[in-house]
Structure formats: structure tokens, C-alpha cells
N, C-alpha and C positions, 0 to 999 in steps of 0.2 A: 517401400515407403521411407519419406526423409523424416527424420525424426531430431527437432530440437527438445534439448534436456538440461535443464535449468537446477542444479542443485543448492540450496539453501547453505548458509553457515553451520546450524548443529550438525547436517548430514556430512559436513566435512571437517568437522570438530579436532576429529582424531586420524590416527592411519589405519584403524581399526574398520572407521565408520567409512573412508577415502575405498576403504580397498572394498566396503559393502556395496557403495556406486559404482566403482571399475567392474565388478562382476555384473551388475544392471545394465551397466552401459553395454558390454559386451554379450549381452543375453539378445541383442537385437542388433543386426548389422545397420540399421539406418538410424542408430542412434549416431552419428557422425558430426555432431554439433552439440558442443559441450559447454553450456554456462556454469559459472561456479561463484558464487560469494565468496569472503573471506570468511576465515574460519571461525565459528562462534564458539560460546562456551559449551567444556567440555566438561563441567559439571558446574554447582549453582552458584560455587564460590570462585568459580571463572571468570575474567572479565573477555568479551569480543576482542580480537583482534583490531578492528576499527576503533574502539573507544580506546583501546591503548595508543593507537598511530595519532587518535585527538591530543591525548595528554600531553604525548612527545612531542606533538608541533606547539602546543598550549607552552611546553616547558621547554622548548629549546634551548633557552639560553641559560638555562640555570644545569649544567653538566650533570653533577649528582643524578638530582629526578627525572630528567632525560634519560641519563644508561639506565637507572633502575626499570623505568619503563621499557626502555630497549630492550634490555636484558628477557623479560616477559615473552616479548615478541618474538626475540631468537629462539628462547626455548620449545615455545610451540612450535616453529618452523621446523627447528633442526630435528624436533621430535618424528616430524610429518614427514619428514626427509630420507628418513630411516628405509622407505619405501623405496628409493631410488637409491641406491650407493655413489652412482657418476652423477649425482646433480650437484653442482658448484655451490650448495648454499651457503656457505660460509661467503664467497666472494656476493653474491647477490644482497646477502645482508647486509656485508660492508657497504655494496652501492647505494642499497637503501637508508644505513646509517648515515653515509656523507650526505646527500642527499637533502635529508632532514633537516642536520644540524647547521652545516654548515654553507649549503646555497639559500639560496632567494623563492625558493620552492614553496606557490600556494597552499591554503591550506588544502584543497579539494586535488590537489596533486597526492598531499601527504595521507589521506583517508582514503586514495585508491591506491596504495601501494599492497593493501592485503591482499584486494580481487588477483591485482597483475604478479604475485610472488605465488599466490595460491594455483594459481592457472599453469605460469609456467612449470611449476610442480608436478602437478595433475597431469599435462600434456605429456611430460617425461616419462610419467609412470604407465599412461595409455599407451603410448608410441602415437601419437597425435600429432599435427603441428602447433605450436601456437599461435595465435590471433591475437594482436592486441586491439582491444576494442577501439583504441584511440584512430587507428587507419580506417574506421569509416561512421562510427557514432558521432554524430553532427550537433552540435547546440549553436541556435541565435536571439541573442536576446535573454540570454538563459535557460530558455524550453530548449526540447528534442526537435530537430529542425530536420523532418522522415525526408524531404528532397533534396537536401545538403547530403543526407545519408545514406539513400537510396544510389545518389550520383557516386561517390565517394565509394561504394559497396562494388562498384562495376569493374574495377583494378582487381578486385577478389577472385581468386581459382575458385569455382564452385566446387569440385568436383574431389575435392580435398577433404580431410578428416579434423573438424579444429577444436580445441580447447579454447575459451574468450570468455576474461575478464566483465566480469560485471558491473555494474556501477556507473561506468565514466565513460566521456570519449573527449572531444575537442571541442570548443569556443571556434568563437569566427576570427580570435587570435593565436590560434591556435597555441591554445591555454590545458590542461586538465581541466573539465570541468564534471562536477558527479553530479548527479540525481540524486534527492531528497533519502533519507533512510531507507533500507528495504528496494532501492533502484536497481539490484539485478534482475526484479523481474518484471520488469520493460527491456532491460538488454535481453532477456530471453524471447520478450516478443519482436522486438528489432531482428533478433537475427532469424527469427520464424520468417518474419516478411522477406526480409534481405536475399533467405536463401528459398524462397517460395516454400518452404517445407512443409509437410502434409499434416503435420501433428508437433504441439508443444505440450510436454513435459514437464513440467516444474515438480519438483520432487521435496519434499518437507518434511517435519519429522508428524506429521500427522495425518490419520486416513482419510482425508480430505474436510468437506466441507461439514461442521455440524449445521442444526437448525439453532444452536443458542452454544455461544459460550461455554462449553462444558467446568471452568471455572463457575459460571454463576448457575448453570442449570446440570448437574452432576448427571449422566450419562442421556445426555443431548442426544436425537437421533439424527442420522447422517444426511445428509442430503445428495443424491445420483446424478442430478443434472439441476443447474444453473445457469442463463440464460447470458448474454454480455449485459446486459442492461439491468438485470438483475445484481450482476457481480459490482458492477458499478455502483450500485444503490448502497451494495452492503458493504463494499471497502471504506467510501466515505461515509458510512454512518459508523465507522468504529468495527467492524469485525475484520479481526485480524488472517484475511485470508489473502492477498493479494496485494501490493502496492497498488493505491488507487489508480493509479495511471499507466498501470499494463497494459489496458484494451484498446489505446490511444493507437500504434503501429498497426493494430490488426481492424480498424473498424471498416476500413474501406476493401479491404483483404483477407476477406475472416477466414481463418483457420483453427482449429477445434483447438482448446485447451484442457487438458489431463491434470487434475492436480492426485498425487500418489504419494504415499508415506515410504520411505527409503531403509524405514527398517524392520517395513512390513508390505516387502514390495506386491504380495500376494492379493492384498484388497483391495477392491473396486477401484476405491477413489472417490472422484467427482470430475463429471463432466463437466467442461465450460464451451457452450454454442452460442451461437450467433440468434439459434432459435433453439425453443428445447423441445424434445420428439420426447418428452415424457411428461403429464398434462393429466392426471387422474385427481380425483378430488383429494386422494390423500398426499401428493405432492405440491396441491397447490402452493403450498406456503414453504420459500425456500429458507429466511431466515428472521430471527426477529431476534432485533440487536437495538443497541444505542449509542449514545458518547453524553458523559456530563459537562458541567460548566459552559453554559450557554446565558447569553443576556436577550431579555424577550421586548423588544420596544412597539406599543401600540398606539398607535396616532388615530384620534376621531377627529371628524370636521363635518359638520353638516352640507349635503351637495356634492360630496366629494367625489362622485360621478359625473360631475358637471365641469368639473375643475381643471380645464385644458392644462397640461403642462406640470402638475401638481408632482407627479411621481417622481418626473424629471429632478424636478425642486429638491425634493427629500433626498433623494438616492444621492444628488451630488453635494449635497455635504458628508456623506457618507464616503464620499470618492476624495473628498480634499483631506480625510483625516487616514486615507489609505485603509479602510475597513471595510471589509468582504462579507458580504449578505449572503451565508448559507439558506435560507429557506425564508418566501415569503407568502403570504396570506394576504386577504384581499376583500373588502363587500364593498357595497353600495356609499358607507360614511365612515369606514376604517380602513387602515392598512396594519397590517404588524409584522417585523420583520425578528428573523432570531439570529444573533452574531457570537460567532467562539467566543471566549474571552481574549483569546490570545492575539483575537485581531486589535485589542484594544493598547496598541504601542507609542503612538502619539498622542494622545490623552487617554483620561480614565474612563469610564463608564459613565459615573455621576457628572461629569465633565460635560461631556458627548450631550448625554440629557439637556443639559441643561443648554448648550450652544443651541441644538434644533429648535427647544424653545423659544430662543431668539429670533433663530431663523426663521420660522417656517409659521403662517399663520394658522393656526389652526384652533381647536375649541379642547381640545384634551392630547396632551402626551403623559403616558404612563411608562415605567421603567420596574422589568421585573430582572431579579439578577438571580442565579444558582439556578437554572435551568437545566433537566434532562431530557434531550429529546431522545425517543424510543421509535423506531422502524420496525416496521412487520411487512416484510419485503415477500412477493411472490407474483406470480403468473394472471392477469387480467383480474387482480381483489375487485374491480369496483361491479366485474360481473358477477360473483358471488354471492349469493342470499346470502344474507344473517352474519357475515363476519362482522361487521361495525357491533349490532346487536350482541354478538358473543364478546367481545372486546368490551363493552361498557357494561355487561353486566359481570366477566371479570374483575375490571378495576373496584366496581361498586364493591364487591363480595371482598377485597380484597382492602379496603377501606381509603382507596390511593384517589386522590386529587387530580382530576385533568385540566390542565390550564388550557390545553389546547387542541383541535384533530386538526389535522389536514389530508387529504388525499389527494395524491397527483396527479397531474392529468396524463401521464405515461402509463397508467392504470398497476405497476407492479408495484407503488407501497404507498403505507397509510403515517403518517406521523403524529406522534405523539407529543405533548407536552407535558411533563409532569417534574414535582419538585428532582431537586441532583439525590437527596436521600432515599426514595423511593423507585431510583429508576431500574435496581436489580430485584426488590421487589413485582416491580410493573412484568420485568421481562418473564422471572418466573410464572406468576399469574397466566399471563397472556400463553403461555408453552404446555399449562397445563390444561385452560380454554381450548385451545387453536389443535393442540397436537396428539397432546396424551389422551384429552376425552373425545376425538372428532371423531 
């Protein structure tokens, strides 16, 4: 079995924690495909090696605060180094410090030089090759471009043993370019497809998947199996289990996803399928999460069913102000749509409001601002007796406010709306309904 393995920044924090993965890695010979992030912190008064490489490109030109932050980043390195005696880090540093300070070097060059210092590392200490993910991770237009990369992956020895950088690969000018925060693991599912492998790994400092937050819901139970389309619901609605756009390399090529805690390599985990072969009523429900700061705008018009063209109308002033419609709603004389706030960069909210008004004819626009939506993500809810029923008699008993339901029509989750101060409220409620009493 070919085995891609993706390890997270805390699991390679230290040479402590480094040398905890080389024993894992080597506990399985088809573990032969080695992703790694850059290394995170190594306690809480740590900062990430990446937010350090920010500062320093942030601060280059000011010497002082550049070495001081330099300085940081050697230390951890040389600490990590200690593991290999023949590795050059002191001269890699230096390439990395000129580099920085002194060429033309993007920033998204400068933020992938943890993965690429971390890797070459790692590969020295395996006896590995290294792989720089730039010879065949492909971006156009800014996205992952999987046929630029797929093609580019074909000059690649299969048959080889690699350590590869996370994060980054190349522009169509052949630039550094990285992935959004948390982007090694899409490089872990790039190199899953790349090298057809039978199983990905991604390895964290956690025993996989809870059903809630164990921040908001103290000893959350676990979840064994989650579906792609599941996983997807739950990254973008805020649960911090995956980079939303992992599943993106693997959808057409599905290969199983393992998620497993690294310093407790003995537990389950959680499964990630394409389908999930476990389906009991007490699994139905894989997660129930949210995210706050959402703006909730609803538009009335009478007819609005009649109204050729109407949706069109709305949506694209939504598109000339570059603001992204995460979730919408829909009857017969309303539309309501819910936007991050974050999307709100070319004008403000109250702004936005008030332009549609201009625009768009209609008999009522309302604007509701501090919005939390909540998700209760799982396996065919709408065939389910009684969940909606157990969910509003929750919130009632619970004395919380719904502004709004939705349920999707992909049938694996239900959405909520309720005020931003109430939404860890709603979650617990909802986990002591759904999970603890079922």
C-alpha cells in the first residue's frame, strides 16, 4: 500500500516531536511520501515559523527588526538540526536570510520558505529525497491548476521515497505562489492524486474529528467516519479540521483520507470517504459547528416568482462590489441572502444596503448585521424523523432566537441563524439535544 502522510506544524514543532513522526513514518514502509508544514509553536508563548517569515518580509527594510525576527527563526531551525549533524544549516539560513532581505523576492516566496527549510530537513533526517513541491504544483489565475500539475508531476521518479514542502508550488510565471493558510493540506491531497497513492494521512496534533468544538463543548465525542461532502460542509462552516479545499485534487480520484493524532498515533482517528460505510442512527450526525459575523440581507417583492431576470439583477450588484454570497434562501416574494463580513472591502454594509435600494425595485430591503450561522452537518438529515422537531424544541428551552432555517438540498446539513452572541450557546444546546440525549 502507497501511503501519503501529511504532518501538521505542532507535530513538527520540536526535534522531539520530528523524531515522534520518523518513528510513524517508518512503522509502515509505504508511508514513502512525506508532506510537512512549517514548524508551529512549540508552546503557547511560541510564535509559527510562518508569521515570523511574515514580519521579516513585513520588516525588511528596517535591519534591526528583521534580524531580531531572523534571529527567532534560526533558532528554531538550528534547534531542529540538532537531529542531523551533516545538515548545512547554517549556510541554508544564510540563503534564506539574503534572500529575504536583500533580492526582489514575493511575499508568498518568503512565507514558503518554512515548508521548503523544514522538508529539506526532514528528508536528511529520513534518508528521503527531497521534492520541491515547486517542480510540479501548478497555479493559474491564482487557483490549483490539477492539469498543469498532473502534466508537470510526469518528469517525477514514482518509485522514489520523498519528503515535499507544503504550501506552495508555481504561478503560470513561474513565480512562488502559496495557498491560503493551513495549504499543506491540499499539497497532501495533490500528491495523493499525483502519485495515485491508496491512502492519505494527514497527521495532527488531534484524535481526529470531534462532533463539536471541544473548546465550546468540553469532552465532544468523536466522529469515525465523514463523508467528502460532509467534510466540506464542516471546513467552510468553521470547524477546524481540514483546509476547505483539500477535497478539491481528490474529487474526481477519490482516495480515503485518515486523519490521526501524532502523539497518540494508537487512536482510531477518523475516516474521510468519498461515501461512508458507517450509517447507524447514532452516527448520523457528524458535526455541528458554526462561524460568527455574518450580514443577513432580505429582499421582499410581490410576484417575485414572476419576475424573469430578477435574481440575475440582485446578484450582480453583488458581483460589481466583489462580495461573495455564502448561503442563500429563496420563496415565492423573498430572497435572503447571508455575506461574511469580510467580504464587505469595497464598501460597508450600511453602504451596500442602501446602493441595492437604489438599484433594485423592489417593496422591502431589510439589513440584519452580527449574524451566527450554526450547521448540523450529517448523513441524509432531511430523511430523518424528528431532527428539525428536536432542534427547535432545543433552541426554545434554551431561550435562543432563530432568525433563520435552511436546509440543503444535498440533504447533509441544516442551517441556522441566530444572533453572533448566542451561537456557542445554540451549539451546545443543539449536542446535548442531538447527541448526549439521542
Amino acid at each position: 500500500m502507497l501511503i501519503t502522510c501529511k504532518f501538521g506544524g505542532t507535530s513538527l514543532a520540536t526535534r522531539e516531536n520530528i523524531a515522534r513522526c520518523a518513528q510513524i513514518i517508518k512503522a509502515d514502509a509505504g508511508r514513502r511520501l512525506v508532506v510537512v508544514s512549517a514548524p508551529g509553536k512549540k508552546d503557547k508563548n511560541a510564535e509559527k515559523i510562518t508569521d515570523l517569515l511574515l514580519k521579516c518580509y513585513q520588516n525588511r527594510f528596517d535591519s534591526a527588526a528583521f534580524d531580531g525576527l531572523f534571529a527567532k527563526i534560526k533558532a528554531t531551525f538550528t534547534e531542529i538540526s540538532a537531529l542531523v549533524e551533516s545538515f548545512p544549516i547554517e549556510e541554508e539560513l544564510e540563503t534564506v536570510y539574503r534572500q529575504i532581505k536583500f533580492s526582489e523576492a514575493n511575499e508568498d516566496f518568503v512565507l514558503s520558505r518554512g515548508e521548503y527549510l523544514n522538508a529539506k530537513l526532514i528528508a536528511a533526517y529520513l534518508g528521503y529525497e527531497f521534492l520541491d513541491a515547486s517542480r510540479f504544483v501548478r497555479f493559474s489565475g491564482g487557483e490549483l491548476d490539477m492539469t498543469a500539475t498532473l502534466k508537470a508531476a510526469t518528469a517525477i521518479e514514482k518509485e522514489k521515497s520523498y519528503v515535499i514542502p507544503g504550501f506552495y508550488g508555481l504561478d503560470e510565471k513561474g513565480h512562488i505562489k502559496t495557498f491560503s493558510r493551513g495549504g499543506s493540506d491540499i499539497t497532501g491531497s495533490i500528491v495523493a492524486r499525483v502519485f495515485e497513492a491508496d491512502l492519505y494521512e494527514n497527521w495532527t496534533d488531534v484524535d481526529g474529528i470531534r462532533v463539536c468544538d471541544p473548546k465550546v463543548v468540553k469532552g465532544s465525542r468523536g466522529v469515525s467516519q465523514v463523508s467528502f461532502r460532509e467534510l466540506r460542509e464542516m471546513s467552510y462552516m468553521g470547524a477546524s479540521v481540514l483546509h476547505a479545499e483539500t477535497l478539491l485534487p481528490l474529487y474526481d480520484h477519490p482516495i480515503p483520507i485518515h486523519l490521526k493524532n501524532s502523539f497518540a498515533p494508537e487512536e482510531k482517528g477518523t475516516e474521510i470517504l468519498k461515501k461512508r460505510t458507517e450509517v447507524s442512527d447514532k452516527q448520523v450526525i457528524a458535526c455541528i459547528t458554526g462561524k460568527n459575523d455574518y450580514t443577513c440581507i432580505q429582499i421582499s417583492k410581490a410576484m417575485l416568482d414572476k419576475q424573469l431576470g430578477f435574481v440575475k439583477k440582485v446578484t450582480s450588484v453583488f458581483e460589481e462590489y466583489g462580495i461573495n454570497i455564502s448561503h442563500t434562501h429563496s420563496g415565492l416574494d423573498n430572497l435572503c441572502f447571508f455575506v461574511e463580513n469580510s467580504e464587505y472591502t469595497k464598501i460597508s454594509f450600511k453602504a451596500f444596503l442602501k446602493e441595492l435600494k437604489t438599484r433594485v425595485d423592489v417593496d422591502k430591503i431589510l439589513g440584519d448585521e452580527e449574524i451566527g450561522l450554526l450547521a448540523v452537518i450529517g448523513h441524509n438529515l432531511s430523511g430523518k424523523v424528528g431532527i428539525l422537531a428536536k432542534i427547535f424544541a432545543a433552541l426554545k428551552e434554551s431561550n435562543i432566537n432563530v432568525k433563520t432555517v435552511y436546509q440543503s438540498i444535498s440533504e447533509c446539513n441544516i442551517i441556522i441563524g441566530v444572533e453572533n452572541s448566542q451561537l456557542k450557546d445554540c451549539i451546545r444546546s443543539l449536542y446535548g439535544a442531538l447527541i448526549e440525549n439521542s
